[in-house]
C-alpha positions as CSV (number, residue, x, y, z in Angstrom):
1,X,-6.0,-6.9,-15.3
2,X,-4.4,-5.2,-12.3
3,X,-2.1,-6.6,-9.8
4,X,-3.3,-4.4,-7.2
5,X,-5.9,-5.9,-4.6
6,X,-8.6,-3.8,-3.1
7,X,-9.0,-4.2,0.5
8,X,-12.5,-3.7,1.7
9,X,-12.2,-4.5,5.3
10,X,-10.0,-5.5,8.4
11,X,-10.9,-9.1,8.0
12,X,-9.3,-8.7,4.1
13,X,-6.4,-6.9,5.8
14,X,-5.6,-9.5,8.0
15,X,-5.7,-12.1,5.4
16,X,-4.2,-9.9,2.8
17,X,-1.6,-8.4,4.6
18,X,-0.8,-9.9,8.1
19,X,-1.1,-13.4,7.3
20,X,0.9,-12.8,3.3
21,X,4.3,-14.8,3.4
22,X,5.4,-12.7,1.1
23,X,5.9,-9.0,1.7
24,X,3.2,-6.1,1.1
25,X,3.2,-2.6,0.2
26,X,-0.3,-1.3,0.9
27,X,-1.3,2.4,-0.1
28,X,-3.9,4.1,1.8
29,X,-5.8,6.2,-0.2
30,X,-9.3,8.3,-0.2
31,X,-11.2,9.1,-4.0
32,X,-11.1,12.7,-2.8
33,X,-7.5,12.6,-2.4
34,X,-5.5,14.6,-5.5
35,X,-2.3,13.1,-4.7
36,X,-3.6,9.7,-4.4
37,X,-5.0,10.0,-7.9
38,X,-1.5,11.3,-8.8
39,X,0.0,7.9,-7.6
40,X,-2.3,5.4,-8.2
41,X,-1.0,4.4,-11.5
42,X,2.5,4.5,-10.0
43,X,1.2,1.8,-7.8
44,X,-0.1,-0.1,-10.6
45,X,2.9,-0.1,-12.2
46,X,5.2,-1.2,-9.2
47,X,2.6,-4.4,-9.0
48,X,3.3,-5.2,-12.6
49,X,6.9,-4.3,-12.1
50,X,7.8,-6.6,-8.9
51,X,4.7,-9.4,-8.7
52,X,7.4,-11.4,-8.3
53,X,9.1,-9.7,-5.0
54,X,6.0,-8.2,-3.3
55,X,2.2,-8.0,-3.2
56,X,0.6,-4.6,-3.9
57,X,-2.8,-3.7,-2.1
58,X,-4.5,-0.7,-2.1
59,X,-6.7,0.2,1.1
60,X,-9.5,3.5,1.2
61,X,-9.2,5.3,4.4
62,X,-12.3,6.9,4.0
63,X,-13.9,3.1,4.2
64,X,-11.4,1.8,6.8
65,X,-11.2,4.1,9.4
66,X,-10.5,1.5,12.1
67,X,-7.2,0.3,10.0
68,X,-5.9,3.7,9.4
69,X,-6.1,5.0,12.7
70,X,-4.5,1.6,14.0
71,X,-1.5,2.6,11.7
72,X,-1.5,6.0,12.5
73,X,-2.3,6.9,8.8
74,X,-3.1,10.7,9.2
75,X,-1.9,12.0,5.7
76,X,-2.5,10.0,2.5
77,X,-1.2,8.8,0.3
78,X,0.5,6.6,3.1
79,X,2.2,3.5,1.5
80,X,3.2,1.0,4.4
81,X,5.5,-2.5,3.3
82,X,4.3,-5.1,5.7
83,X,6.8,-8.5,6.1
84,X,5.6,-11.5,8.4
85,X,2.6,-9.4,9.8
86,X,5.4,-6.9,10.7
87,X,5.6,-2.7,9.6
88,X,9.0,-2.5,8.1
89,X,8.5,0.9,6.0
90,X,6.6,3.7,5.6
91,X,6.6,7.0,3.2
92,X,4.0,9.3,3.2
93,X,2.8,11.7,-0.1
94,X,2.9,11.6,-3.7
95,X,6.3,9.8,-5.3
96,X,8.0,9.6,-8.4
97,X,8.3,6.4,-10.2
98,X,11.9,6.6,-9.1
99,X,11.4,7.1,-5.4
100,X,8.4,4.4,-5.1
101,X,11.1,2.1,-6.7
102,X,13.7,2.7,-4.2
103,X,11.3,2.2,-1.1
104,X,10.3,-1.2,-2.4
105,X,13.8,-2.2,-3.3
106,X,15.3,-0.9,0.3
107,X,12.3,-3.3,2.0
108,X,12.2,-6.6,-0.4
């Protein structure tokens, strides 16, 4: 079972993400997207790797237009860390294991 949570709307987002005491990294993907592809099980295995430290949710672009664009989210993969409702870090494109690592170390 995954420890990745599908958004599906703003109202998820809000409860998800905004209202999470505990911080989360959220990718923004699209199906289309070849990179994404490329870093979705990276993903996957950062929420295995640090359940304990952060929640992982994954959001499509394609389906939440509204969200992206209130994030500026023009390029995806975007991954965003959220903490108390707040952005605190962003990277945009495909990482290695290594890098993805890193950014969620440098924000948790």
């Amino acid at each position: 079972m995954s420890n990745v949570i599908e958004i599906q709307n703003k109202e998820d987002f809000q409860n998800e993400v905004l209202n999470s005491e505990s911080p989360v990294l959220v990718d923004f993907w699209a199906e289309w997207c070849g990179p994404c592809k490329q870093l979705a099980p990276l993903v996957e295995e950062a929420a295995e790797e640090f359940k304990e430290n952060i929640k992982v949710c994954k959001m499509d672009v394609d389906a939440n237009r509204e969200v992206a664009a209130e994030y500026g989210i023009r390029s995806i993969p975007t991954l965003l860390i959220f903490a108390n409702g707040e952005l605190i870090g962003t990277e945009i494109g495909a990482l290695t294991m290594q890098q993805l690592e890193e950014f969620i170390r440098s924000k948790t």
